[in-house]
N, C-alpha and C positions, 0 to 999 in steps of 0.2 A: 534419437531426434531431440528428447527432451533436455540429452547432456550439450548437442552445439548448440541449442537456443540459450541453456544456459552462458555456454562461457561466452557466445556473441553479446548478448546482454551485458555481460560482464563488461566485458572491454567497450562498447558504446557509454556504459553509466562512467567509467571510467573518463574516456574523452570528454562527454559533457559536465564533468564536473570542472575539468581543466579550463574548458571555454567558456561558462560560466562561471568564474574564479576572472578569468581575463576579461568577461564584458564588464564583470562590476570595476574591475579596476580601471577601465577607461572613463567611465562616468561617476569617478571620485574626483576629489582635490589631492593635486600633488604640491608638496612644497609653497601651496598658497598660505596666506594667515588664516584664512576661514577655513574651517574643516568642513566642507559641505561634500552631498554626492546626490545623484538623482536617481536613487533607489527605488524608489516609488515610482516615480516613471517607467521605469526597467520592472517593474512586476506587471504594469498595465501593459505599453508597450511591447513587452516581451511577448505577450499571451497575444496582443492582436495578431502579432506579425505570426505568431504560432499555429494559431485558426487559419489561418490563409493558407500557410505552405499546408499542412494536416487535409483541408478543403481541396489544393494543387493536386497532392500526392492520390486525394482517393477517386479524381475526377483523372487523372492520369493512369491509374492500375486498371478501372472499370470497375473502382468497388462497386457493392448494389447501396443503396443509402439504408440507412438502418430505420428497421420499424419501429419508430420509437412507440406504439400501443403495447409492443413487447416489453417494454421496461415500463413501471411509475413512472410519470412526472417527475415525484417529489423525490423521486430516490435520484435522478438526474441531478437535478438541483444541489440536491444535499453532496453530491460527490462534485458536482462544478464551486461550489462554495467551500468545502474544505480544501479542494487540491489549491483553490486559487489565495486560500488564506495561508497555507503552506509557502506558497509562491512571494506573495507579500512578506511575509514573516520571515523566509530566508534572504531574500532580498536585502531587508535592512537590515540584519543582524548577520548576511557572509562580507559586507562590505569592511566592515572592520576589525576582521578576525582573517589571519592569515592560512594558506590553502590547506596546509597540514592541521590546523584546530577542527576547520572546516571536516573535514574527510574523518577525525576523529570522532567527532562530534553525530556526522552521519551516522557510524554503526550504530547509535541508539535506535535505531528503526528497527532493527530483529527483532533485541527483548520487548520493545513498546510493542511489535506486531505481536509476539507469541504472548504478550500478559492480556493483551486486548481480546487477542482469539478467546484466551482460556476466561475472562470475562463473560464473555457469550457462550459461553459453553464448548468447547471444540476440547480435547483432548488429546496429548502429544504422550508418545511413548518414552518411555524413559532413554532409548534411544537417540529416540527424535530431540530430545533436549538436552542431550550428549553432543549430538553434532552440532546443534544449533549452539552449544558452548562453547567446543572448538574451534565455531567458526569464528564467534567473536573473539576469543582470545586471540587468534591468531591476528585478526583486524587491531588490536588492540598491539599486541606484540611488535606490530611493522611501526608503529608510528616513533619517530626519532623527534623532538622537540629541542632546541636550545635556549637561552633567554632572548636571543631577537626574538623568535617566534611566539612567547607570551609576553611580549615587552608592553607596556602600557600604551604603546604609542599604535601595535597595531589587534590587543587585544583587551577588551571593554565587558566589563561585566554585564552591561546592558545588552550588548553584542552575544555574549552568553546567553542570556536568558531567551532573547526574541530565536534567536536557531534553534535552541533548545525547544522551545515553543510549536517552530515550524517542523521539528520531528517529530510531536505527537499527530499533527495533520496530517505529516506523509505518512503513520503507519492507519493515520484511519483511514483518508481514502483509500488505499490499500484495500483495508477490509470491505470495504462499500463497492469499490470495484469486482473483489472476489464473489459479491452477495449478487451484482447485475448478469453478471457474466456465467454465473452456475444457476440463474432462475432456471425452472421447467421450461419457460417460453421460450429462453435463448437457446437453452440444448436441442431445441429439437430443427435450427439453421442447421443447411449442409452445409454451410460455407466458412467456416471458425476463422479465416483471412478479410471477410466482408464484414465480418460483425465485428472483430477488432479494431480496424482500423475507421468504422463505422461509427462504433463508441466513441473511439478519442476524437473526431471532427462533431458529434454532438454534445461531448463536455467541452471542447475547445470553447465554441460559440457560447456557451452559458457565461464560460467563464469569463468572456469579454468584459460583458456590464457588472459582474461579480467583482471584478478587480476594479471597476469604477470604484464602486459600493464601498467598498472597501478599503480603498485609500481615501473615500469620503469619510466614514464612519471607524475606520481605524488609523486617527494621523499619528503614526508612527516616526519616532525621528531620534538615530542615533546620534546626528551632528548637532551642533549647538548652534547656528546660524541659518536655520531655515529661513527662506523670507516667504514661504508660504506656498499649500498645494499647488494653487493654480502657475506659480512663480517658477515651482519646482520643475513642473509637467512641462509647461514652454522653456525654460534652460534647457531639459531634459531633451527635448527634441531637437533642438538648434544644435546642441554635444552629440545627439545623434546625425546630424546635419555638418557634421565638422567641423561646427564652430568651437570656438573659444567665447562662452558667456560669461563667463566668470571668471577672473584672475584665480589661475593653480589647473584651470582646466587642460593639461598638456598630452590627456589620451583621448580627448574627442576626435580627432584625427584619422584614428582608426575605429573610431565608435561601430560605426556601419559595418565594416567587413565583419570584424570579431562578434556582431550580434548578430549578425548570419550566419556567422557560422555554430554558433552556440543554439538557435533554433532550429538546426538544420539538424544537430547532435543531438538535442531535447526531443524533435518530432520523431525521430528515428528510436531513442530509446521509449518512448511513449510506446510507439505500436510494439515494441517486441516485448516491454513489462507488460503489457495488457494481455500479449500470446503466452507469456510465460504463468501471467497469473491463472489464463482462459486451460491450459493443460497441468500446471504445478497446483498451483494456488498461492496466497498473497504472500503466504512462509519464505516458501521457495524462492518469490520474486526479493521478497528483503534479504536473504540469503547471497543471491547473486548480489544486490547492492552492495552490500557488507564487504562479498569480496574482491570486490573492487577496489579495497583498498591498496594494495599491495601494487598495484598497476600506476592508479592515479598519484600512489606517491613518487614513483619512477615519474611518472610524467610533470608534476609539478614541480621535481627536481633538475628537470634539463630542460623543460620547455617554460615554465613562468619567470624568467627571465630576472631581474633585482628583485623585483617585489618579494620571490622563495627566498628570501635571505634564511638560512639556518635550518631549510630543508635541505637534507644531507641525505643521498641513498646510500645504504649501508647492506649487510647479510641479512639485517632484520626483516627488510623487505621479503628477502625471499622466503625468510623462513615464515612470515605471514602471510603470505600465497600458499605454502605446503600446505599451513592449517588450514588455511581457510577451503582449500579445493579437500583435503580430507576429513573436515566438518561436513563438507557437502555429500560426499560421498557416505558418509557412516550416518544421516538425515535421511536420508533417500534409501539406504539401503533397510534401515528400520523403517522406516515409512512402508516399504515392500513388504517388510515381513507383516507389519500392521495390519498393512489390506490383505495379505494373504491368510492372515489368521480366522478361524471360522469366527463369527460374531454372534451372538446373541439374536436368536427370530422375535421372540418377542414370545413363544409357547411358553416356556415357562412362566411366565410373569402371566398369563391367562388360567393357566393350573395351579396355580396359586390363586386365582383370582376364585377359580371354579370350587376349590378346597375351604376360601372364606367363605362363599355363597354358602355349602352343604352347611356348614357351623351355622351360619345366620338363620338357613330354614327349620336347623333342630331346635334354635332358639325362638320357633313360631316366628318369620317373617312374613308378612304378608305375602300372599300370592302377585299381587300385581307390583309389588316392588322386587319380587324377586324374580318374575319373567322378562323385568324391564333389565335387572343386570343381566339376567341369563340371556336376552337378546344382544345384549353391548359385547357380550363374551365372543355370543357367536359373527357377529359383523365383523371382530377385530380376528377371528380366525380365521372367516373367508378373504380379509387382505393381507394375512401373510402370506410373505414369497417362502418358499418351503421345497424341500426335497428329498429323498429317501425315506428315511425313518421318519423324519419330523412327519413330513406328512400320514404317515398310520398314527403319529399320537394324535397329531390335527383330529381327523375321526373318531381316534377316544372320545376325544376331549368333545365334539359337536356330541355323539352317542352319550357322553355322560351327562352333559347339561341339558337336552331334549330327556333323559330318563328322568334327573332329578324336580325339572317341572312337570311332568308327568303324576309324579311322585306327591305333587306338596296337594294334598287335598281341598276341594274346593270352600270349606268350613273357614281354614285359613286366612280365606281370603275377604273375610269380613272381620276378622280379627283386629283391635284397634290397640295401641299402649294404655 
């Protein structure tokens, strides 16, 4: 189950990168003297029209609406306000960087996700960062570039930096996502289909006002002819209305269709990264991002039309789809052995704990400090989960700590340093 969630994920990130590559290109300037685009519009607008269809889709399935007492507030917020800074951030920085830099530039979300995990503390198997290598090399491998493709005309160091940017936000909400979705609260829903798709219509709506926010407090601007938010927002709209507001405006025409269709591919990979991260976790889900590469460059090659000038498909593609589906496979498959391996109950580290105490009480500790650890010993022993043998030394171990308070004389316990 969890390998076709994987590869369908696959191929949706795929497609919506394609159609998001083609909305931003209808609400640029082509061929006019002003370089302008209404990027910033397309992060706000994108998101409303995103919350509505997400809102459609769960009043249409029968989702149940999600308990939001189950999650924080803040933790909502914090995941509505990074994904929607992500959304701004690539917004103005995929507009003038062409589809293949784009798609290159995405695999930075594996290693951001696996360095941020190991940040927090999570721990990958040596395996596990075998295949997570593979996979990127292989992403890395597919990509064919010529100099139209980094030509100065459609690739901006600024443009670098701000995507570059909006992949640190995609791999933390990532992680913030992974953190709501594996709470004690949410695991114990029978419905893993209501709570997914539950979540994304209650980050959608945050992130409405979030993208105001945010194009208010972050004016961002690749083009050098801005005439200002509010200026942008209403051109923005009128290009999404099929006009032509601006001289160079010649894909507003199709603005409408192609931004449907591009939310329709966004909403649909939404619910399945959030099922993928709600059974994988967030690894897994940048995983599948990643190997998406190999797909979306076939597809930016025959379906983005002039704009792919010097995306070329070649054998490399294929051969970075092999790696990349056998990074995934040699991930997962150490991943298995991972969970499978016995772990650590936490006994030792209490018999140890119980060996310092006996030291400490030859060394005269007080009694009442040393029934206070002998009681911490034993509360941590009655909540290990335990079984076979462990559990006979469990009872050593309650038997030796009740003998060794037994043991420490009551004279002790007025003993001071």
């Amino acid at each position: 189950m969890q390998v076709c969630l994987f590869l369908v994920t696959t191929t949706v990130v795929a497609l919506n990168s394609l159609y998001f590559k083609r909305m931003l290109n209808c609400y640029r300037n082509i061929g006019g003297f002003e370089q302008h685009d209404y990027s910033v519009f397309v992060s706000v607008f994108d998101i409303l029209l995103w919350a509505l269809f997400m809102s459609a889709v769960a009043r249409a399935t029968g989702a149940r609406p999600l308990q939001l007492a189950a999650f924080p507030r803040r933790a909502l917020l914090r995941v509505a306000a990074v994904d929607q800074l992500g959304t701004l951030l690539a917004s103005v920085g995929a507009t003038h960087l062409a589809g293949q830099v784009q798609v290159l530039m995405n695999q930075s979300v594996l290693p951001l996700t696996i360095l941020l995990s190991l940040l927090l503390g999570r721990r990958f198997s040596s395996g596990q960062l075998l295949g997570a290598g593979v996979v990127l090399a292989g992403a890395v491998s597919a990509v064919q570039l010529n100099g139209a493709a980094v030509s100065a005309s459609q690739l901006l160091l600024r443009s670098l930096f701000i995507f570059s940017a909006a992949q640190v936000a995609v791999a933390s909400a990532t992680l913030l996502k992974e953190a709501l979705l594996q709470r004690p609260a949410t695991s114990q829903r029978t419905n893993e289909f209501d709570e997914a798709i539950s979540l994304g219509v209650a980050i959608a709506w945050r992130r409405v006002p979030m993208g105001i926010a945010l194009a208010l407090l972050v004016p961002l601007r690749v083009q050098s002819h801005s005439r200002g938010l509010w200026a942008d927002l209403r051109d923005g709209f009128l290009c999404f209305c099929g006009q032509q507001p601006r001289f160079g405006d010649l894909g507003c025409p199709a603005a409408a269709g192609t931004t449907f269709m591009s939310v329709g591919f966004y909403s649909l990979q939404t619910f399945l990264c959030l099922r993928l991260t709600q059974q994988a976790g967030a690894t897994i889900r940048s995983i599948a991002a990643v190997t998406a590469l190999p797909l979306a460059q076939l597809l930016f090659a025959h379906f983005s039309g002039s704009e792919s000038e010097g995306e070329e498909l070649g054998t490399r593609s294929l051969m970075g789809l092999v790696l990349c589906l056998g990074g995934f496979a040699i991930y997962t498959s150490a991943e298995k052995r991972k969970d499978g391996a016995p772990q650590p109950s936490g006994l030792e580290e209490l018999e140890e704990r119980l060996r310092k105490l006996e030291l400490d009480v030859q060394s005269d500790l007080p009694k009442p400090a040393a029934e206070d650890e002998g009681t911490k010993i034993l509360q941590a022993a009655d909540n290990l989960a335990l079984s076979g043998d462990e559990r006979s030394r469990r009872r050593a171990l309650v038997q030796n700590v009740n003998r060794l308070l037994d043991s420490i004389p009551e004279a002790s316990s007025g003993s001071r340093p």
